[in-house]
PANU-741465 format. One line per 3 residues: number of its first residue (from 1); their letters; for each residue x, y, z of C-alpha. Coordinates in Angstrom, 2 decimals, decimal comma. Layout:
<atoms>
NUM = A = X:Y:Z ~ ...
</atoms>
This chain:
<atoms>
1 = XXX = 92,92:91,68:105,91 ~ 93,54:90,81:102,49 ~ 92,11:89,74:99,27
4 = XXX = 92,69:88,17:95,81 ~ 92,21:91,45:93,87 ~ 91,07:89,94:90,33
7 = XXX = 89,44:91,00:87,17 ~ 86,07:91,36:88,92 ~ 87,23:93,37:91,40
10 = XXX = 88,88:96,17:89,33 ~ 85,22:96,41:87,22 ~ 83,79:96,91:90,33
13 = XXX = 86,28:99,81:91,26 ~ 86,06:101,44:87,53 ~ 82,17:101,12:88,14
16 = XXX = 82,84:103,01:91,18 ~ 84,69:105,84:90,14 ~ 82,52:106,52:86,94
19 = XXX = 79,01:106,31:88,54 ~ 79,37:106,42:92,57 ~ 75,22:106,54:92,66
22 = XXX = 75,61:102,78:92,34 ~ 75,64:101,31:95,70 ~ 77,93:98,21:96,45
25 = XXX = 75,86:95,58:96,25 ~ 74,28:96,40:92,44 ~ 77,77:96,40:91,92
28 = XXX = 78,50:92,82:93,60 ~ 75,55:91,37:91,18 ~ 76,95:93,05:88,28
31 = XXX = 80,22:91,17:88,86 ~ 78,89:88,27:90,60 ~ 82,17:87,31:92,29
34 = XXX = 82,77:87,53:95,91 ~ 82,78:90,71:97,59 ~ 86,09:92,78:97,41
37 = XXX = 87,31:92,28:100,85 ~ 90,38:94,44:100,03 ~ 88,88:97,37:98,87
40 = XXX = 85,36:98,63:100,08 ~ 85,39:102,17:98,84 ~ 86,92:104,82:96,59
43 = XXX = 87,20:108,10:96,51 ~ 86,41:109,80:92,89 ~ 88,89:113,25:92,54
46 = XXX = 89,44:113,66:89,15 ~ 87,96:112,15:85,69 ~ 90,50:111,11:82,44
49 = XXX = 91,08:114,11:80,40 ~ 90,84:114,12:76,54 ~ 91,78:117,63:76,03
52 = XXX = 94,37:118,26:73,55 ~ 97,57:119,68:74,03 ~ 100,99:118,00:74,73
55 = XXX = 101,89:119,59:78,12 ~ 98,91:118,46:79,82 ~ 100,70:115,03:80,40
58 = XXX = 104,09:115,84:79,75 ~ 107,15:114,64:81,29 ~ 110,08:117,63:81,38
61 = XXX = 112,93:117,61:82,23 ~ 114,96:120,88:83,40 ~ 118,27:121,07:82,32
64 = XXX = 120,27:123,31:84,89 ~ 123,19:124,13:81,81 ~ 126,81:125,40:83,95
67 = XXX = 126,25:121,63:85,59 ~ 125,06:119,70:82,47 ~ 128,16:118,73:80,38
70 = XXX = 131,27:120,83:79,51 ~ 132,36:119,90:75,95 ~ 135,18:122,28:75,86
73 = XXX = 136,73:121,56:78,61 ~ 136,54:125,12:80,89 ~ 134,63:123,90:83,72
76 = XXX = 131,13:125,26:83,03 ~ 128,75:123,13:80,77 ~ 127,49:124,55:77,90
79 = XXX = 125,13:124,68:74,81 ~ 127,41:121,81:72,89 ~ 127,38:119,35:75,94
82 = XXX = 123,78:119,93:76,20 ~ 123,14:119,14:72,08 ~ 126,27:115,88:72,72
85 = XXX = 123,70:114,06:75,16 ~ 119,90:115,33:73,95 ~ 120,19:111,36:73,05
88 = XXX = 120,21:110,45:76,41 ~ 117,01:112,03:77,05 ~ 115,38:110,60:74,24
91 = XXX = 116,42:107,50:75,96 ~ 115,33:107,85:79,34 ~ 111,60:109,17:78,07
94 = XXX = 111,26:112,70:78,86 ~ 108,59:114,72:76,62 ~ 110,73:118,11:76,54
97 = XXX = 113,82:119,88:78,17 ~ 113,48:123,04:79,88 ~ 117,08:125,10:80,13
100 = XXX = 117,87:127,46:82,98 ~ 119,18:130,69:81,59 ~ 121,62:130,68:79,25
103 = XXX = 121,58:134,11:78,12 ~ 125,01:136,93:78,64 ~ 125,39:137,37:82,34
106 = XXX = 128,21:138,62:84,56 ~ 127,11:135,03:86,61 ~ 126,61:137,10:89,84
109 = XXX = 123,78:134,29:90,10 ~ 124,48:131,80:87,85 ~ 122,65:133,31:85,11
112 = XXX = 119,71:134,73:87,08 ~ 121,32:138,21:86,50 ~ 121,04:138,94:82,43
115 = XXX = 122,44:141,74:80,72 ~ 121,31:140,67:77,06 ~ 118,14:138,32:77,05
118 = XXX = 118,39:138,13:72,94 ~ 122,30:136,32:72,94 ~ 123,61:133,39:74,42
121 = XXX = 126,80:134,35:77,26 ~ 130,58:132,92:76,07 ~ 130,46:130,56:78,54
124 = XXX = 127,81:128,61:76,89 ~ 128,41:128,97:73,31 ~ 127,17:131,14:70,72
127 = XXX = 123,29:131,21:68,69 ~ 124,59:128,89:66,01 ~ 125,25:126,57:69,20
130 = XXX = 121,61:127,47:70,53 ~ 120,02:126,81:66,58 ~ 122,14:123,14:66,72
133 = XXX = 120,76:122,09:70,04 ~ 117,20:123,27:68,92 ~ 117,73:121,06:65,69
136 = XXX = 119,14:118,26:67,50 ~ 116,06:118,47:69,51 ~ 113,48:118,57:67,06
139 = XXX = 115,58:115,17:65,34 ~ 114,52:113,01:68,45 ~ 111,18:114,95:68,86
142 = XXX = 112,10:117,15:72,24 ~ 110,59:120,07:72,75 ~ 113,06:122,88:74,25
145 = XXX = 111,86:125,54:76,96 ~ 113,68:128,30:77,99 ~ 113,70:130,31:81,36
148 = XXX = 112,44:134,12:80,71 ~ 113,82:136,23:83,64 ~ 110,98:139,46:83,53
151 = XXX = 111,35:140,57:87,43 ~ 114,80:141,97:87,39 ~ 118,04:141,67:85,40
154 = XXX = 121,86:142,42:85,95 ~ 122,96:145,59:87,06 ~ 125,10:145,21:84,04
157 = XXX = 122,45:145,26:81,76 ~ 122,21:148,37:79,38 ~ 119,24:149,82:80,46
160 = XXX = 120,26:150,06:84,21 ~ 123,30:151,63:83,12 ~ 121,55:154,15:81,41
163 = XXX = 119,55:154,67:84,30 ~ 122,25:155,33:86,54 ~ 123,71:157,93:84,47
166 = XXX = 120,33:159,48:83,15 ~ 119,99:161,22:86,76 ~ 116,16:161,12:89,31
169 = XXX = 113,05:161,41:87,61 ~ 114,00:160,77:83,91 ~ 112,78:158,33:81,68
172 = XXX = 115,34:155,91:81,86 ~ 115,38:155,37:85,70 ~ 111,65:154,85:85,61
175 = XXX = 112,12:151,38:83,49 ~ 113,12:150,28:86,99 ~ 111,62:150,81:91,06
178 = XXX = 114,09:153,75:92,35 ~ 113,19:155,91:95,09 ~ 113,95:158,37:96,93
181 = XXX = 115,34:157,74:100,68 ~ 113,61:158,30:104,00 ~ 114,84:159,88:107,14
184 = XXX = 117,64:162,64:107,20 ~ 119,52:162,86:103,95 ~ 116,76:160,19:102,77
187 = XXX = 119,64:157,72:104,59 ~ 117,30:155,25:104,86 ~ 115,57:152,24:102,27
190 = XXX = 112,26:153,52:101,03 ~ 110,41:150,76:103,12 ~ 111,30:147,62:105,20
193 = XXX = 111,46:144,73:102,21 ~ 113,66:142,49:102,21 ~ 115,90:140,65:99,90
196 = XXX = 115,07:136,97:99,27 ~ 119,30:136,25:99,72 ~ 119,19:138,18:102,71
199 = XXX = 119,54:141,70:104,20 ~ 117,33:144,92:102,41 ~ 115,81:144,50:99,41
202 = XXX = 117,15:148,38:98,29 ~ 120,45:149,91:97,43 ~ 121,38:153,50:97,39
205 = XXX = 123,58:154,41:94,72 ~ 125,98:157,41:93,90 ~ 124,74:159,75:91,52
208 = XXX = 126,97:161,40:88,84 ~ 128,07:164,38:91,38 ~ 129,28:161,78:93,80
211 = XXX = 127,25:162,41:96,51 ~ 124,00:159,24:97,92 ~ 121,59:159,51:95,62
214 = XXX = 118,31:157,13:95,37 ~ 117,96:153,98:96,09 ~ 116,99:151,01:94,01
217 = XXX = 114,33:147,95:94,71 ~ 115,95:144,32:94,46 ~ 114,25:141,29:95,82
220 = XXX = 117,45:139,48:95,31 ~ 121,01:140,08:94,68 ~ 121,81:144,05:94,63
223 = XXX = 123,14:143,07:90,77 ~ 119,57:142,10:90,08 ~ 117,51:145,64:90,24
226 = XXX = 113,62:144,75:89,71 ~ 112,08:146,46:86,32 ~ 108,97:148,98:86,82
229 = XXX = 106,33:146,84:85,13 ~ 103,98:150,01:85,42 ~ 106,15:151,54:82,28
232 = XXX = 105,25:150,19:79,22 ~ 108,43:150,03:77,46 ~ 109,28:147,03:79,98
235 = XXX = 106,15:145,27:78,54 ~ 107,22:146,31:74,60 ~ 110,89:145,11:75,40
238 = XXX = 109,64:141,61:76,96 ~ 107,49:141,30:74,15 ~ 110,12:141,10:71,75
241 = XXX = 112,10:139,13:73,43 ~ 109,30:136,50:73,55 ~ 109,46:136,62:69,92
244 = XXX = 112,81:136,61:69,74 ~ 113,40:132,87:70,81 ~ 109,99:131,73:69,78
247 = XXX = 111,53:133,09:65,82 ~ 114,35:130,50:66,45 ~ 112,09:127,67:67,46
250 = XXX = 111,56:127,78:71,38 ~ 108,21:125,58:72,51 ~ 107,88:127,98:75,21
253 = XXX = 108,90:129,48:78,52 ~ 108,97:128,81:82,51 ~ 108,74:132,46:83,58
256 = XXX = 110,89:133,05:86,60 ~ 109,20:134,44:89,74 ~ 106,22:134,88:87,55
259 = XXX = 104,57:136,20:91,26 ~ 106,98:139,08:91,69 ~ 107,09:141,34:88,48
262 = XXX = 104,11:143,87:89,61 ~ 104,24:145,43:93,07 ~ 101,67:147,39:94,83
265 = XXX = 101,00:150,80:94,69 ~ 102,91:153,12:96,80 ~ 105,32:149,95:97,79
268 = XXX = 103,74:149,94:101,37 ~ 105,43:148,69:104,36 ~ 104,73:145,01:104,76
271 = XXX = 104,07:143,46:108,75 ~ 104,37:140,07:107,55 ~ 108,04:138,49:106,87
274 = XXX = 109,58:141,77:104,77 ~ 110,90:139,36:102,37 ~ 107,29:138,31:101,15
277 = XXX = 107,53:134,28:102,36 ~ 104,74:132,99:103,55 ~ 104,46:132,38:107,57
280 = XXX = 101,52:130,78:109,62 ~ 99,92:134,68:110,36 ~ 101,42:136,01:107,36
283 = XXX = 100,27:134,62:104,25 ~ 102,34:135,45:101,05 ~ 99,49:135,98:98,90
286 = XXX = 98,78:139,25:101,24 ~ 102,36:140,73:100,98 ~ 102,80:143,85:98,24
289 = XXX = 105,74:142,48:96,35 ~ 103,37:139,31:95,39 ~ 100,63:138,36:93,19
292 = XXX = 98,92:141,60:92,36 ~ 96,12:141,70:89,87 ~ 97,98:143,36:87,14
295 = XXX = 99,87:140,44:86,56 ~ 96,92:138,98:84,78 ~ 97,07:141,43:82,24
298 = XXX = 100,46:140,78:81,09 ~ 100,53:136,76:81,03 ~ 97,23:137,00:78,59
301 = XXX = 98,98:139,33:76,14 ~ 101,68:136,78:76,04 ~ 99,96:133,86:75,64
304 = XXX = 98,46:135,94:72,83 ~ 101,81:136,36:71,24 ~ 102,44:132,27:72,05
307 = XXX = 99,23:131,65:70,65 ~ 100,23:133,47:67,30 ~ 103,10:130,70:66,62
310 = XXX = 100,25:127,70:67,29 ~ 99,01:125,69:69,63 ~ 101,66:124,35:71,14
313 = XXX = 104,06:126,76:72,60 ~ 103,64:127,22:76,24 ~ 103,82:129,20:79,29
316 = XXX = 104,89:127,83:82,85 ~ 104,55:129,92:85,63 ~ 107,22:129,76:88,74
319 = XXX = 104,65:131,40:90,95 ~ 104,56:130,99:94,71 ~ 100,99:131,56:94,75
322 = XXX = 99,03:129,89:98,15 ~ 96,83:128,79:98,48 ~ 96,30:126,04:95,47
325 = XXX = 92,24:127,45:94,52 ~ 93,83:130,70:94,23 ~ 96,90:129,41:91,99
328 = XXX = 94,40:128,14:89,39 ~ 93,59:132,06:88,65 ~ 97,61:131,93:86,93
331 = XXX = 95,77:128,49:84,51 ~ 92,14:130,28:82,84 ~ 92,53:129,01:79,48
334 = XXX = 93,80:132,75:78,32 ~ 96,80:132,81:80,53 ~ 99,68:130,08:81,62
337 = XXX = 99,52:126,63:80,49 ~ 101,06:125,43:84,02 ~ 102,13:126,43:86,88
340 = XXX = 104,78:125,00:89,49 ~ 102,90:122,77:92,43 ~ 105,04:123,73:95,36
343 = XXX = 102,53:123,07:97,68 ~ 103,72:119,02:96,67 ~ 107,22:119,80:95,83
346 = XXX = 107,53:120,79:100,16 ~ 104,80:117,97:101,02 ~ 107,67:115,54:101,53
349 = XXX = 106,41:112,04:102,98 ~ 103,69:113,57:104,99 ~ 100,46:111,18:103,40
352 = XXX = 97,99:113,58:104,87 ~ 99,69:116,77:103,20 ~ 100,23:114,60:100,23
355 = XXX = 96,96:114,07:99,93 ~ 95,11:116,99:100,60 ~ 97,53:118,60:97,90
358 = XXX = 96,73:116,28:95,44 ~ 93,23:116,53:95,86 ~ 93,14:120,36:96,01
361 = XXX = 95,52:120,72:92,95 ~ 93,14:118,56:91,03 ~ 89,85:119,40:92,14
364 = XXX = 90,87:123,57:91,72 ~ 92,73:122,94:88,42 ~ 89,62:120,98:86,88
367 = XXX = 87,85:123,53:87,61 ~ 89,55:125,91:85,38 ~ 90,30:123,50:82,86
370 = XXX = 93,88:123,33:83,14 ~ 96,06:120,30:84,33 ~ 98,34:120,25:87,19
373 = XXX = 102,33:119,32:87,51 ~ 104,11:117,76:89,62 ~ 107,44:118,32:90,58
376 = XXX = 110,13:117,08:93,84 ~ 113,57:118,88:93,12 ~ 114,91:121,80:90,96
379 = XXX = 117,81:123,67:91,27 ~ 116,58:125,65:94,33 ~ 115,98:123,08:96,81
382 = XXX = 117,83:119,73:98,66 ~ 117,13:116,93:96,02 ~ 114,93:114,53:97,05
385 = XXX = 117,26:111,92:97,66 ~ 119,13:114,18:100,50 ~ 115,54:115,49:101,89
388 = XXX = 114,18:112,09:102,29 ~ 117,07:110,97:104,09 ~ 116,17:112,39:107,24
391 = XXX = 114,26:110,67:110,06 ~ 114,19:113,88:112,00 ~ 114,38:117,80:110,96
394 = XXX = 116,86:118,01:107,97 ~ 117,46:120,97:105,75 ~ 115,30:124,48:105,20
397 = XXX = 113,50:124,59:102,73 ~ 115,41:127,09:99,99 ~ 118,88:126,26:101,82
400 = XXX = 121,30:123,65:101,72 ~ 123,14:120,99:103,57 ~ 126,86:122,07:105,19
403 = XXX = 129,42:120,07:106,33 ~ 128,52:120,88:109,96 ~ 125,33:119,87:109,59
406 = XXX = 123,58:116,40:110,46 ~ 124,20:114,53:107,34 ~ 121,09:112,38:105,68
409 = XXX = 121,36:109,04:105,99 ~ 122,00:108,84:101,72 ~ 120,98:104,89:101,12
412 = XXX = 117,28:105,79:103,01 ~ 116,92:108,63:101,13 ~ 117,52:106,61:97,49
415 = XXX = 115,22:104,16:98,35 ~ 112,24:106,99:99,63 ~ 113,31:108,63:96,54
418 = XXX = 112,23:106,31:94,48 ~ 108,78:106,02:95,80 ~ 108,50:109,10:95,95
421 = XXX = 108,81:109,02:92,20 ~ 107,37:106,26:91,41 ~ 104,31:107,55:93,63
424 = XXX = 104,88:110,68:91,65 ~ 104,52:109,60:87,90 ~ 101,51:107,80:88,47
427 = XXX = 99,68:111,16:89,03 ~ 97,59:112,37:85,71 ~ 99,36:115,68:84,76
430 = XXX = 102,49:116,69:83,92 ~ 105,63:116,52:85,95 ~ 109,05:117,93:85,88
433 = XXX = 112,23:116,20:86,60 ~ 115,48:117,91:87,83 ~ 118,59:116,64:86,13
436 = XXX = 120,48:113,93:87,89 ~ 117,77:112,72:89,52 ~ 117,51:110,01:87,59
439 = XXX = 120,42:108,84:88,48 ~ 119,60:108,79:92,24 ~ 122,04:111,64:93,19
442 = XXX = 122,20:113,44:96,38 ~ 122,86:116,28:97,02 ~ 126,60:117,30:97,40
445 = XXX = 126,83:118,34:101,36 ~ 130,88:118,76:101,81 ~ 131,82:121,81:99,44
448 = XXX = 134,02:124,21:101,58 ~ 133,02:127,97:101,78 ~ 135,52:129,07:100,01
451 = XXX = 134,57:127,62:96,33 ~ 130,61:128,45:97,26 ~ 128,89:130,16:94,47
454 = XXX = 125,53:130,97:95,44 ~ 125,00:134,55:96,46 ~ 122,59:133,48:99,52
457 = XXX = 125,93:131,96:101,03 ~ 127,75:135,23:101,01 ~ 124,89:138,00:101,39
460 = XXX = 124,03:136,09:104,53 ~ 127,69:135,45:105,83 ~ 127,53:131,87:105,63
463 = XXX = 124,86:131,72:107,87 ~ 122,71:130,46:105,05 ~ 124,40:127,33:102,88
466 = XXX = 122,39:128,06:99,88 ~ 121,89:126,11:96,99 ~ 125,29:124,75:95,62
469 = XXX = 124,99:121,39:96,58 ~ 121,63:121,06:93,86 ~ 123,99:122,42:91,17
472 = XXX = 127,01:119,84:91,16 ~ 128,01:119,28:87,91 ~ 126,86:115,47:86,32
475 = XXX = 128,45:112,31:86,34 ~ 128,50:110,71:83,08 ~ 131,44:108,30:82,37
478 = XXX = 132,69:106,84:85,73 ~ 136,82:106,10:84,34 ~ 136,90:109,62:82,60
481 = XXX = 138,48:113,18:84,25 ~ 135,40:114,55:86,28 ~ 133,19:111,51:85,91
484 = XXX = 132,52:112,34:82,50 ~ 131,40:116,06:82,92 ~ 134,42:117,21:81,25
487 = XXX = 137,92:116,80:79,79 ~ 139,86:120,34:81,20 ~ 139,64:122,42:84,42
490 = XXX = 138,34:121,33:87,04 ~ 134,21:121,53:87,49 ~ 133,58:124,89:88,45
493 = XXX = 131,72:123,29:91,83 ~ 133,56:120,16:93,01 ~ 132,36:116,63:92,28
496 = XXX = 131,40:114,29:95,91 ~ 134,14:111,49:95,74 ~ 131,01:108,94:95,49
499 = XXX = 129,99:110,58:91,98 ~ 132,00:108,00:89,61 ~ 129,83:105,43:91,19
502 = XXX = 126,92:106,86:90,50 ~ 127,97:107,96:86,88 ~ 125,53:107,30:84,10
505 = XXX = 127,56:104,03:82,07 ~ 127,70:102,35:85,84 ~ 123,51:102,40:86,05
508 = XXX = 123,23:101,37:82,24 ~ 123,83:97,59:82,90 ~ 122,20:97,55:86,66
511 = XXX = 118,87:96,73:85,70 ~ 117,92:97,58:89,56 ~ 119,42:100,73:89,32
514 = XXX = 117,68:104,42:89,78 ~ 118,67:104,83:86,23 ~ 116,42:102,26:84,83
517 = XXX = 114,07:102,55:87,45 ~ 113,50:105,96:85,78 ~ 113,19:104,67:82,24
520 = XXX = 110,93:101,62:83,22 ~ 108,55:104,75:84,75 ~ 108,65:107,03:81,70
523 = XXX = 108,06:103,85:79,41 ~ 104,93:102,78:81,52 ~ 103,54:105,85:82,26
526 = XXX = 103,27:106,73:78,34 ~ 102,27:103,04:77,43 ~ 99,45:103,18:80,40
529 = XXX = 98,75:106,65:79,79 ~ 98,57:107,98:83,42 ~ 99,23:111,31:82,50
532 = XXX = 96,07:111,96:81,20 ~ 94,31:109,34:83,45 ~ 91,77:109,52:86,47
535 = XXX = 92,28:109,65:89,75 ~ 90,57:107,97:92,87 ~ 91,70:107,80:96,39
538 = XXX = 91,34:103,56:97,66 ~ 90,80:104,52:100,82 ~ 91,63:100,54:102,22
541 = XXX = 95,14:101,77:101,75 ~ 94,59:104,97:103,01 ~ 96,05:104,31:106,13
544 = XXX = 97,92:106,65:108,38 ~ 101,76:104,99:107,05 ~ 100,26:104,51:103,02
547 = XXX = 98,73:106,00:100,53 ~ 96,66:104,72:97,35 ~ 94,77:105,31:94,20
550 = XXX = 93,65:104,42:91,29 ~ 94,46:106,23:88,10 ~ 92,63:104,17:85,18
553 = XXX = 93,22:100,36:85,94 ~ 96,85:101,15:87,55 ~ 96,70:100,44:91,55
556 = XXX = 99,71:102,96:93,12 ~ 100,43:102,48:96,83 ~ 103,45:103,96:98,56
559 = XXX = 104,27:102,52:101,91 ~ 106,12:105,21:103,90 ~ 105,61:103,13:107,47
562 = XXX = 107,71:100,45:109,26 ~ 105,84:97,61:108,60 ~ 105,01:95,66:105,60
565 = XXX = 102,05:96,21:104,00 ~ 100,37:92,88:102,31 ~ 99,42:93,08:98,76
568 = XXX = 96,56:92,04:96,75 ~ 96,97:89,23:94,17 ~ 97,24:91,38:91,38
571 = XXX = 99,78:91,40:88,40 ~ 102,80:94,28:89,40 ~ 104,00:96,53:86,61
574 = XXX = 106,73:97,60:88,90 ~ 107,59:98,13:92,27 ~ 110,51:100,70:93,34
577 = XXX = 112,61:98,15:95,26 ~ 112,32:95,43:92,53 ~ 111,36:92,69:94,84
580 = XXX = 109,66:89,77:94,49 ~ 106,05:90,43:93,14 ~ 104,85:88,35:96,03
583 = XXX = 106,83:90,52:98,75 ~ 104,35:92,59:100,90 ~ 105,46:96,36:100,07
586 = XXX = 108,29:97,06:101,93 ~ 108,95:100,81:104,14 ~ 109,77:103,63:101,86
589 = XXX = 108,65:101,82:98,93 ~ 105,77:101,92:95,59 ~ 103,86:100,05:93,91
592 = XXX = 101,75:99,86:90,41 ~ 99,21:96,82:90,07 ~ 97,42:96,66:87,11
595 = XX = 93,81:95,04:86,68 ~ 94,38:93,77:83,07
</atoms>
């Protein structure tokens, strides 16, 4: 059944959700209209926030840089492509950027593996190209956040090198986990972890006499030996590189497997998964490479250093911490300022995951004071658009699409994308955007072995795709070499022949493209001020194929079933499909109504 949904009816929803001692019927007399046949209760989850602080409602956008733009024409983006099309962002709305690592690397995982955090690697540029992208930022008011890598760093770094000449039990080899071998000739890994790219998480090296020595901990690549975080020159040496970026004008930093840095004492065999992930009997939160309480410790005494620059530089946690009461411990107002919501990033299209996340992440984030995120791709997992165009099981989460695998159905998965968005960005909090996702890219699904970069792919002998597809390089000019990415070599991962299509100049005059779909969001969500808005579940449209609430005045409903769902006769802000205004919500589609 449906309703005109006027004026009346929204005061008696706003009465609703700010006093929900009021019964119905004072309600009905203090509108005296008819009753609101289309909506007879709400849900109260969350109240507007005034609190101060830019991040709370933010909009970022992450910036993966080898796949960005490549300004001097070598294949790889870099620092000078990112600072050529800052503009761009400004454009489409974002708050801030947030740039994967950029630092000198040997690229053994595409920058995951540093060996100088206080430089910027060749391949990117230099720090006078770092300084001009900071300044070019700070012209069209973006903030810039960088990755800080504290769990491990390249085997090439100077430190490990020292360690591996320094010899057992000296100074230098405690900055990072070795350990002596078990079994006869201590032939065998300390304990059963394993790697998160596959196989054991420990590699035995050759000491300077040439004869197996110790072994070293790694929860990834062997290049990427974990620090000791129970010596204190790890903490000094972090701390200065904190300082070091924050000097030339960083807003803050997403700390990489902020979960992973402290590990328990005596590294104890773990019966869960070895590798740490979570599983139904084996909770990740339990296993001894994860979430220990020393952590704590460390993220206040940076946000103590943060805190010295002002207000406003920032700390977000990458912590695969379950479940969501317990990840508000990483948000007290002396530690992060955010922390990644995977929980939603792997809810998909399920409405009764989606909104048991939603109302956990609220209801546990309020309750430290601290605001949640939202997030739906990064450079770790399918994009959306390729996850959401499945009908049936598609891609692991963490691994990729191959070209033997059942391919997503790619004109579904734009269209669920969308809503998904759309549904997305009328949340109050802040939310993340992966690049290219504005432009409604899958991911790429066709690359051959051979030119596969991700170390997953070949620690795992193909029997895990990895992440490559995520990473494509952009398109931005559909006639130009490389749609745009670049003018020399070829992109160092190939381009999907549909890419010029999709470039950004063919979605600037397609006023129904994703494109513009994205900037019509950003522009209403700031004007309407959802990210710091309310949030009640209208349980009318709570059904088991859609989803609503109401954040402020703005309706949002998401149809994710078959049939359409009829509308209220309210005015639209906008609707993911761009139908008619009158057109019951189609399948895989989003609304936003407005009362005013």
């Amino acid at each position: 059944m449906t309703a005109s949904l006027g004026l009346e009816t929204f005061t008696i929803l706003r009465f609703l959700f700010y006093d929900d001692s009021m019964s119905v019927d004072s309600l009905l007399q203090v509108a005296a209209h008819e009753p609101p046949a289309a909506f007879s209760q709400l849900t109260p989850v969350h109240e507007a926030s005034t609190a101060h602080g830019w991040w709370r409602s933010a909009v970022i956008y992450q910036i993966y840089p080898r796949s960005f733009r490549d300004l001097n024409g070598d294949g790889v983006g870099d620092l000078a492509g990112i600072t050529a099309e800052l503009e761009q962002l400004a454009r489409l709305g974002v708050d801030a950027v947030w740039l994967s690592p950029f630092y000198r690397s040997p690229q053994r995982d595409a920058g995951y593996d540093v060996s100088d955090y206080c430089d910027v690697d060749p391949l990117f540029g230099t720090l006078t190209d770092f300084d001009a992208l900071i300044s070019e930022a700070n012209r069209l008011n973006l903030r810039v956040i960088a990755d800080i890598v504290p769990n491990h760093c390249s085997d090439q770094h100077v430190a490990f090198q020292a360690a591996l000449a320094a010899g057992p039990n000296s100074p230098e080899r405690d900055v990072f986990i070795f350990r002596d071998g078990l079994g006869h000739d201590g032939n065998e890994p300390p304990n059963n972890w394993q790697s998160h790219f596959g196989g054991p998480a420990w590699t035995r090296i050759i000491e300077a006499d040439g004869q197996p020595g110790q072994w070293y901990l790694h929860l990834f690549d062997s290049s990427q030996p974990d620090f000791n975080w129970d010596n204190a020159a790890v903490h000094a040496e972090f701390e200065r590189v904190l300082r070091f970026w924050l000097d030339r004008g960083i807003s803050g930093f997403r700390v990489d497997v902020a979960h992973a840095l402290v590990k328990a004492p005596g590294l104890p065999n773990w019966g869960g998964r070895p590798d740490g992930n979570s599983t139904e009997n084996f909770p990740g939160q339990d296993a001894p490479m994860f979430g220990q309480p020393a952590l704590h410790t460390i993220y206040r005494r940076w946000r103590a250093i943060l805190e010295e620059y002002g207000p406003d530089r920032i700390l977000c946690a990458e912590a695969n911490v379950d479940p969501l009461p317990r990840l508000a411990h990483w948000v007290r107002p002396d530690e992060m300022h955010q922390a990644f919501n995977f929980p939603y990033l792997h809810a998909g299209l399920d409405l009764n995951r989606l909104r048991h996340i939603i109302t956990d992440s609220l209801v546990s984030l309020d309750a430290v004071g601290a605001p949640s995120t939202w997030v739906l791709s990064n450079h770790d997992v399918v994009r959306h658009v390729s996850r959401f165009g499945y009908d049936g099981p598609g891609p692991r989460d963490g691994d990729g699409i191959g070209p033997d695998d059942v391919q997503p159905n790619v004109e579904l998965g734009r269209r669920r994308a969308a809503a998904a968005t759309m549904f997305m960005l009328g949340l109050p909090g802040g939310a993340y955007l992966y690049q290219g996702e504005e432009l409604g890219l899958p991911d790429s699904s066709t690359i051959p072995g051979s030119l596969r970069q991700d170390p997953t792919f070949a620690r795992t002998g193909g029997a895990r795709i990895g992440r490559d597809g995520c990473r494509v390089p952009l398109p931005w000019r559909s006639a130009e070499p490389h749609a745009g990415f670049g003018h020399g070599r070829d992109p160092w991962l190939p381009q999907p022949e549909s890419w010029p299509a999709l470039a950004r100049d063919q979605q600037e005059s397609d006023p129904a493209s994703h494109l513009n779909l994205y900037r019509a969001l950003l522009a209403e969500r700031a004007r309407l001020r959802l990210g710091a808005g309310s949030l009640a579940w209208v349980e009318d449209y709570c059904t088991g194929s859609a989803l609503a609430y109401l954040n402020g005045e703005t309706l949002v409903i998401m149809n994710v079933g078959e049939e359409p769902l009829p509308l209220p006769a309210a005015a639209v802000i906008l609707r993911s499909s761009g139908a008619d205004a009158t057109h019951p919500l189609g399948s895989g589609e989003t609304i936003w109504l407005s009362a005013s």
